[in-house]
ZALO-683069 format. One line per 3 residues: their letters; for each residue x, y, z of C-alpha. Coordinates in nm, 3 decimals, decimal comma, padded with zeros to 5 digits, m for minus. Layout:
A> X Y Z  ... .
REM end
This chain:
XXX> m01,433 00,177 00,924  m01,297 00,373 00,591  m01,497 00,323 00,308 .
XXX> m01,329 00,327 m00,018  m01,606 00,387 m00,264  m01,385 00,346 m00,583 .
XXX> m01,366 m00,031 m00,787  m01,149 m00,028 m01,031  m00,947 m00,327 m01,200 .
XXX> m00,567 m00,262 m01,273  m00,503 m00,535 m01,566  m00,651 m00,621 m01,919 .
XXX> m00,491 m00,404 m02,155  m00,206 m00,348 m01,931  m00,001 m00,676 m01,930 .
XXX> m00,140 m00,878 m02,215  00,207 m01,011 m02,285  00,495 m01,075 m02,052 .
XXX> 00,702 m00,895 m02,209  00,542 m00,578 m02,234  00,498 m00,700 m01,800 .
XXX> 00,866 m00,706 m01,789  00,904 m00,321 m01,907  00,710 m00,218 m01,579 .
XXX> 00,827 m00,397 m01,315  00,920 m00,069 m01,102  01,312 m00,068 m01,012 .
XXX> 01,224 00,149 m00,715  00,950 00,202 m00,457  00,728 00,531 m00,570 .
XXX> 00,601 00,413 m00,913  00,244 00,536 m00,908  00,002 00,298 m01,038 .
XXX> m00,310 00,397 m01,079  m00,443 00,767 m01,049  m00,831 00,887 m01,011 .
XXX> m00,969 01,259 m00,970  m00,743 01,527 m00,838  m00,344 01,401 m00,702 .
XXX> m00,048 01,603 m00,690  00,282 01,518 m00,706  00,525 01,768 m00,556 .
XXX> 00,177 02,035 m00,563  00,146 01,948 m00,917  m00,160 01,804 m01,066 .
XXX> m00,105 01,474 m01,237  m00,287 01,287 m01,466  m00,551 01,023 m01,405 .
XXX> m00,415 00,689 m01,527  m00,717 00,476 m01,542  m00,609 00,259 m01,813 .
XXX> m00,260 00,115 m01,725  00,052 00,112 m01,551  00,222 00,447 m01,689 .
XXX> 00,589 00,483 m01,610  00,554 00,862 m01,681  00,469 00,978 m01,267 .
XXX> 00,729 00,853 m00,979  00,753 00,988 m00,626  01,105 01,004 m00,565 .
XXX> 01,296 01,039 m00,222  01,217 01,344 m00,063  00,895 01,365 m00,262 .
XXX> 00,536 01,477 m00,176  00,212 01,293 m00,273  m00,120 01,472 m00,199 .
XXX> m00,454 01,380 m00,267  m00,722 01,615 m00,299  m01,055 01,460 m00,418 .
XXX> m00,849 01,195 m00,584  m00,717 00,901 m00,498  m00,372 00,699 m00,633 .
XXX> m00,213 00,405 m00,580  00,165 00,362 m00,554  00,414 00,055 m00,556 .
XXX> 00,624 00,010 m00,235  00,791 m00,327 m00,429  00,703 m00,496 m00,700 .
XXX> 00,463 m00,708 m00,499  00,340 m00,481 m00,216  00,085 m00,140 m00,305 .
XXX> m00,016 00,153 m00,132  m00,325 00,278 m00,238  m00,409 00,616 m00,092 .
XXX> m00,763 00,774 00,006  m00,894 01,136 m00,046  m00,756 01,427 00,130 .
XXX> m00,430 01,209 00,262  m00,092 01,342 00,227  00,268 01,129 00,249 .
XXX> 00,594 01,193 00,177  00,861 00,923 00,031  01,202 00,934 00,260 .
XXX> 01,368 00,589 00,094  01,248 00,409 m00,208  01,551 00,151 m00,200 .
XXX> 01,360 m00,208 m00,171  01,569 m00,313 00,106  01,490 00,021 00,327 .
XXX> 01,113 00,151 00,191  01,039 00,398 00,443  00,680 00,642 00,385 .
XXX> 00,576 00,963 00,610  00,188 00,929 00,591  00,132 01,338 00,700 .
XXX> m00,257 01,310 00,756  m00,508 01,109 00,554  m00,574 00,755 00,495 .
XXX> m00,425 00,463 00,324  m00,407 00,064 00,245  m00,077 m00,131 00,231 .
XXX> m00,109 m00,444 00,097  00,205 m00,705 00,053  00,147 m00,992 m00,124 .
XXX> 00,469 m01,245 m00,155  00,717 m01,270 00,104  01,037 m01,148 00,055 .
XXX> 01,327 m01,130 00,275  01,561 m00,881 00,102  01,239 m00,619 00,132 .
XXX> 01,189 m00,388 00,440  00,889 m00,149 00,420  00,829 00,117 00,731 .
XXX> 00,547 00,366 00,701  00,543 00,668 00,971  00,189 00,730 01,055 .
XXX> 00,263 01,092 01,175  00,559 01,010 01,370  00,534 00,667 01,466 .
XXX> 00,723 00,418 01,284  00,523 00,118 01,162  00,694 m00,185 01,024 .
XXX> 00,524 m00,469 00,797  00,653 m00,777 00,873  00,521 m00,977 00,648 .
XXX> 00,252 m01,000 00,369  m00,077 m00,887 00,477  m00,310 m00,568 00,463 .
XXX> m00,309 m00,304 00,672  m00,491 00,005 00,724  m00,360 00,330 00,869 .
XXX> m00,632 00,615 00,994  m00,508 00,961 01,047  m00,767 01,185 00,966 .
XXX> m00,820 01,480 01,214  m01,069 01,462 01,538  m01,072 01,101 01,515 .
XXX> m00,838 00,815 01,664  m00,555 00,742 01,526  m00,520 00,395 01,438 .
XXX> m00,329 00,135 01,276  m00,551 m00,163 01,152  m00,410 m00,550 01,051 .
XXX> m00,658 m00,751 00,854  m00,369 m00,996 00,825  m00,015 m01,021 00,840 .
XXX> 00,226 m00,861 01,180  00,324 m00,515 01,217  00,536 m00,393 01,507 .
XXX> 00,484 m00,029 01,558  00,733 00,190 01,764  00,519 00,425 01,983 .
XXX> 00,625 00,575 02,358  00,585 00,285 02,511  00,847 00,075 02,316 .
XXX> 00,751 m00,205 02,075  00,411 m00,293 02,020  00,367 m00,600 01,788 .
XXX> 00,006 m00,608 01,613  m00,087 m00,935 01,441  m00,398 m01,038 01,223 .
XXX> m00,724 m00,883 01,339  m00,584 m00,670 01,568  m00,584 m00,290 01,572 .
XXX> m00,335 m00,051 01,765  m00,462 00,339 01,863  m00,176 00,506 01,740 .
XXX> m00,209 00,750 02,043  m00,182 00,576 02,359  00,045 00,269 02,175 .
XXX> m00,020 00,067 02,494  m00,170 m00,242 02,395  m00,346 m00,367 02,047 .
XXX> m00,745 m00,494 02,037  m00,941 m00,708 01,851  m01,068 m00,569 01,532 .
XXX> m01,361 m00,643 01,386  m01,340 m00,779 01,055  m01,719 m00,887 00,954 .
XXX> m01,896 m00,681 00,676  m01,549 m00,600 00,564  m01,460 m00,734 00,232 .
XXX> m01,109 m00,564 00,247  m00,962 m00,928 00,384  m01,134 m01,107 00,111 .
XXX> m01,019 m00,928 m00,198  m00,613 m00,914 m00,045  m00,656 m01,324 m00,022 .
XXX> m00,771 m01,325 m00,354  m00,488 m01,100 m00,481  m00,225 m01,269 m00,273 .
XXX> m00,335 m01,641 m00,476  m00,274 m01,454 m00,750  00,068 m01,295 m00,695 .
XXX> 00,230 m01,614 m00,499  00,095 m01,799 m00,852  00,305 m01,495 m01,092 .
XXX> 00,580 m01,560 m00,859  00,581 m01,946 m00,905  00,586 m02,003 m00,528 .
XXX> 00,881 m01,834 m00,473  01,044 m01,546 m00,237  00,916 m01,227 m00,469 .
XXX> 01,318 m01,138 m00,566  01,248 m01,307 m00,821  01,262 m01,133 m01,159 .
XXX> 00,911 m01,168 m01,290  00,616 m00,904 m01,331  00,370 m00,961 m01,026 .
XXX> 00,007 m01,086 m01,114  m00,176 m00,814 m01,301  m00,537 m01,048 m01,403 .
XXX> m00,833 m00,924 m01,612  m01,177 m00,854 m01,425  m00,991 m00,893 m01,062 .
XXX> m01,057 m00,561 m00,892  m00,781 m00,410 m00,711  m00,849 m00,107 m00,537 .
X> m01,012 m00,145 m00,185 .
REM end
């Protein structure tokens, strides 16, 4: 199991009025949120931004994000994060909501969707393989080198596309990335990764009123609720 060994909280100061909120909602996947220790952007250092959503740093299409010993975390929609581990490396090849479509090169990294929304579509390709989040839910891709290669669901449905065809991995469930064949059980207990996306996922489907997330309001941001796994 990864350990991410970095707490941090993403709110307070940030959105302390909904209007000020309203200014950040990103308009396109690649909006980096949150930035720790040593990131480049297109193999240029970037700026830790430990205190609030900054609008200044944006992966575009065709961009490169590489983490060193830093570690970022970047919106795929306004209700759905990517937060990246050390030493990972991805590349953005759509940003469009409708078609959000990652290369994660090497490394290792956390989606997590919160509301459902039916006009999003988000596709990561862990090294080659195209991975598809179906719905809201956590998942955790593993890529680094001399280990397996695996795709981890802590909740939601993914349906990867290895050799074999499609391979549909629900909640609990993780897929070796290598032999594609058939998903196992994954072990969940001692894992608190589950328990902080439920608690995150209350909060967003309460910003969103209940509704599908195309709605037009800033996602949760909430004082003293850590965010990074």
């Amino acid at each position: 199991m990864l350990r991410w060994t970095w707490i941090a909280v993403l709110g307070g100061v940030l959105f302390s009025r909904a209007n000020l909120a309203q200014q950040f909602v990103p308009a396109r996947a690649g909006l980096i949120a949150r930035s720790q220790g040593r990131v480049l952007l297109n193999e240029h250092a970037i700026g830790e931004i430990l205190e609030g959503l900054s609008p200044l740093w944006e992966v575009r299409e065709g961009g490169n994000l590489r983490t060193e010993s830093g570690r970022v975390a970047v919106f795929l929609t306004p209700e759905a994060l990517l937060f990246v581990a050390e030493d990972t490396q991805l590349e953005l090849l759509s940003s469009r909501f409708t078609d959000v479509r990652l290369r994660l090169i090497y490394g290792s990294a956390i989606a997590e969707v919160y509301v459902p929304d039916r006009f999003a579509s988000i596709t990561l390709l862990a090294r080659d393989i195209p991975v598809e989040l179906r719905s809201p839910g956590v998942y955790q891709f593993l890529l680094a080198e001399g280990k397996q290669q695996l795709l981890q669901v802590f909740a939601g449905q993914a349906i990867a596309t290895t050799s074999s065809g499609g391979v549909r991995v629900k909640r609990k469930s993780e897929l070796n990335l290598e032999s594609g064949f058939a998903p196992r059980k994954l072990e969940t207990r001692g894992s608190d990764i589950l328990e902080r996306w439920e608690r995150r996922r209350r909060l967003a489907m309460r910003s969103a009123g209940g509704s599908d997330a195309t709605s037009a309001v800033p996602w949760w941001i909430t004082p003293g609720i850590s965010i990074y796994p």
